[in-house]
C-alpha positions in Angstrom: 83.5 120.6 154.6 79.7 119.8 153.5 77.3 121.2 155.2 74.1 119.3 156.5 70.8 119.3 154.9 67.8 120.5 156.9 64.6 119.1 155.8 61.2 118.9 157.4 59.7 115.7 158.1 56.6 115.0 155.5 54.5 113.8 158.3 54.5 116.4 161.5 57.0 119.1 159.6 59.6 118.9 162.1 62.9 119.8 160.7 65.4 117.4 160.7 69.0 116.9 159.5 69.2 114.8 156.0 72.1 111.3 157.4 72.4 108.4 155.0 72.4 106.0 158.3 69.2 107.9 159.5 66.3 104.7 159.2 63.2 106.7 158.9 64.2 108.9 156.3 62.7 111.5 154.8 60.6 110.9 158.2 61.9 111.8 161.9 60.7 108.6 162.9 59.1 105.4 162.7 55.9 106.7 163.9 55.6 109.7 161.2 56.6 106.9 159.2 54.0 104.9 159.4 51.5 107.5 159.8 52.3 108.1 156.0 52.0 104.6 155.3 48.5 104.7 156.7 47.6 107.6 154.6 48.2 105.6 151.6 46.7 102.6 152.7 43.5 104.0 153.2 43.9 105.7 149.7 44.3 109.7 151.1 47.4 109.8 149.0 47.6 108.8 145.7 49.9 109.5 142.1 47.6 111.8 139.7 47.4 110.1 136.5 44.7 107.7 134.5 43.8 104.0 136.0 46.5 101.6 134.5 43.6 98.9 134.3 39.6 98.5 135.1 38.3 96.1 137.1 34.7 94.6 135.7 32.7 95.7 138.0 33.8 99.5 138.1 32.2 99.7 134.7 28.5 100.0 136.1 
């Protein structure tokens, strides 16, 4: 017998049980889900680490 894993959703923190047929995942829903995808398009997220390339005219 396994037992489930309880994790909290990234987005609002609600906790939530870990299924491999769950289609949000790690999020409780499409909504936190896209919240998160939000937050990286509008560059509020982002990997630390150096630029892989410049563009020209950031060199001013």
């Amino acid at each position: 017998m396994t037992k489930d894993l309880i994790i909290a959703c990234p987005t609002c923190k609600k906790s939530q049980r870990w299924k491999d047929c769950s289609d949000y995942r790690p999020f409780c829903s499409k909504r936190c889900q896209l919240i998160d995808l939000g937050e990286w398009a509008n560059e509020n997220h982002a990997i630390a680490g150096e630029p892989v390339m410049q563009f020209p005219d950031e060199d001013k």
